[in-house]
N, C-alpha and C positions, 0 to 999 in steps of 0.2 A: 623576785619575791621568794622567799623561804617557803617548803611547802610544810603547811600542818593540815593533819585530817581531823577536819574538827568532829564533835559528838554530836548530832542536831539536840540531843537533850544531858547535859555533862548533870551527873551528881549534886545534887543543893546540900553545901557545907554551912556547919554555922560558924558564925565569923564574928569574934568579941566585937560589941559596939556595934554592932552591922546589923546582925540578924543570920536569916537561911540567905544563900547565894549563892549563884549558878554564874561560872565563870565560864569563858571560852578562851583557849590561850590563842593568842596574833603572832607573827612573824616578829623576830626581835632585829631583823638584819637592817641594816642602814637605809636600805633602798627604801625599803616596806613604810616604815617607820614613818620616816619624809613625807612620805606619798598622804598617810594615813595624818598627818601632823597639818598638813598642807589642804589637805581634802575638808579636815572638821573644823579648822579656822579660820578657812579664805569661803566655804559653801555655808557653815552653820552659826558664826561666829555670834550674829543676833540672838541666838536660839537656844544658847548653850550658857551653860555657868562650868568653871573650873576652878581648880585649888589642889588643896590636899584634905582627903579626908580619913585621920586616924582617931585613933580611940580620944576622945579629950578633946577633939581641934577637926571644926569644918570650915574651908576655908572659900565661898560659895562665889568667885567674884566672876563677875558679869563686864563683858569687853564695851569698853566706850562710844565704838565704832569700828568698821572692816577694820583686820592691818592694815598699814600702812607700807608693811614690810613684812613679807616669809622668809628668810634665808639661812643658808647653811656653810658654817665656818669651821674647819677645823674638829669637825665631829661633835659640834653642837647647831640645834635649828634655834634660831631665835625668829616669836612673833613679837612684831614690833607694833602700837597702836599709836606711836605718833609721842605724847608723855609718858608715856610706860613700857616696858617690854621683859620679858622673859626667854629664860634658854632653858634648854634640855641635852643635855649631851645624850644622843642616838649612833654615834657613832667613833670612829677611831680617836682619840685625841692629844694631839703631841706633846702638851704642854706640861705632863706628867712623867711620873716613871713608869713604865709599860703594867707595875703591878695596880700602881694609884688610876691612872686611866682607864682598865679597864673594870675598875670600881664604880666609878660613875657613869659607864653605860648602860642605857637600857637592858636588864638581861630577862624582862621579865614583863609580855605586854596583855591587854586583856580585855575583852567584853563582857560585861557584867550585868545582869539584872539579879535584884535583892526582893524575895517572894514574902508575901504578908504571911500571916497565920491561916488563911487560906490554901494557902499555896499558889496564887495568884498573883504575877510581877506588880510591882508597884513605884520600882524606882529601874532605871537604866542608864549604863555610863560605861567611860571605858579607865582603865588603870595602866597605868607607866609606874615601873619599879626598878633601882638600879639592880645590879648585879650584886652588890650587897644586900640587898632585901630592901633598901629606903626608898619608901614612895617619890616617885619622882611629879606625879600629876593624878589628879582626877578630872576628868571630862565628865560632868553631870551633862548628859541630854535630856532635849524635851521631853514631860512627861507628859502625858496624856490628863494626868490629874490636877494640874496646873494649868490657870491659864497665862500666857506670855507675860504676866505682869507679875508671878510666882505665886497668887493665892489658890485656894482651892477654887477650885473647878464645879460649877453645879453639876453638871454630868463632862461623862470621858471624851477627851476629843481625841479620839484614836487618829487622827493626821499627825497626832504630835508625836506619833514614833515611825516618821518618814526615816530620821537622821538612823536611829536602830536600824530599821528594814534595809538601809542603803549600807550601813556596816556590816550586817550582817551577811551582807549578798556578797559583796564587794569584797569582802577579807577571809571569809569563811564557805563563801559558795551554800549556804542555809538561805532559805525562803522565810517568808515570815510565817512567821509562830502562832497560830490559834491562841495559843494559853498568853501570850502579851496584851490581849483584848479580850479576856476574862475579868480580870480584875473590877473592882467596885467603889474602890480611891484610898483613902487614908494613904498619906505618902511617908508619915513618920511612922515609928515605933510598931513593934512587931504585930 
C-alpha cells in the first residue's frame, strides 16, 4: 500500500453540480486499488449503488446480486455479476502505448462525503479518476438518510455508514467522525 497521511478533517471545496465536499485522497497503486475494489463489492455489493456521477449525468445503478466474479487482467479489475460486468483499469496495461496506458489508469482515488448548508454530511461515496482527470466510478455508499429501498428515511439509521467507518479506518487509519451523525437528512440539493 502506498503511504498517504490523511487530514482527519481535509478543506470542504465547492464542487459545480455537487455542492461543499470534503475529500480524502486513497493510495492510487495497483495493489491498494484491488484490495479497495474487492473489499466494496464482494463485502457491500447489496448496500451500495455506483456509476458516474458528473455535472448533467447520475448514473445510480444497483448490483443484481454478489459477483459472480472479481478478477484482474492485464491492469484492469473487472466485477462480473453473471449478465453484466464492468472494468476499471487500476493498473499497468500492455495493450496500449505506454503514453495511452497510462492515460487510463487510476491516477486519482478518493473518499468523499458532500456536507448540506449546515455543514453536516449528507451524502458519502468513494471517486476513481483516470490520470486524465475522467471519472472512471462513483461508489454511492449507504446513507444513513435512506432506507435500503432508497426512499427517505423517517429518522437517521446511523448503521448505514458501517461501510464509510470501515473505509475510513481501513484506508486512512481515521476513526469515525462525530460530524457524520450530526446531520438531519435531506440527501439532495444543497
Amino acid at each position: 500500500m502506498t503511504d498517504i497521511t490523511p487530514t482527519a478533517t481535509p478543506p470542504a471545496i465547492d464542487e459545480p453540480g455537487l455542492g461543499r465536499v470534503q475529500c480524502w485522497p486513497l493510495p492510487t497503486d495497483e495493489d491498494t486499488l484491488w484490495l479497495l475494489l474487492k473489499e466494496v463489492f464482494q463485502q457491500y455489493w447489496q448496500n451500495i449503488h455506483f456509476g458516474t456521477l458528473v455535472p448533467g449525468a447520475v448514473w445510480e445503478i444497483r448490483a443484481p446480486n454478489a459477483p459472480v466474479k472479481v478478477s484482474m487482467l492485464d491492469g484492469y479489475a473487472t466485477v462480473d455479476f453473471g449478465a453484466w460486468h464492468f472494468h476499471l483499469c487500476i493498473g499497468h496495461f500492455s495493450g496500449a502505448s505506454p503514453q495511452d496506458a497510462a492515460q487510463r489508469r487510476t491516477g486519482r482515488a478518493e473518499l468523499y462525503r458532500v456536507l448540506g448548508r449546515d455543514g453536516a454530511p449528507k451524502s458519502w461515496g468513494l471517486r476513481l479518476f483516470t490520470v486524465a482527470g475522467h471519472q472512471q466510478m462513483t461508489v454511492f455508499l449507504p446513507n444513513p438518510f435512506l432506507g435500503s429501498d432508497g426512499r427517505l428515511a423517517s429518522a437517521p439509521d446511523w448503521s448505514r455508514l458501517a461501510a464509510w467507518d470501515y473505509l475510513r479506518e481501513n484506508y486512512l487509519a481515521l476513526p469515525p467522525d462525530p460530524l457524520d451523525r450530526s446531520g438531519s437528512g435531506l440527501v439532495c440539493g444543497g
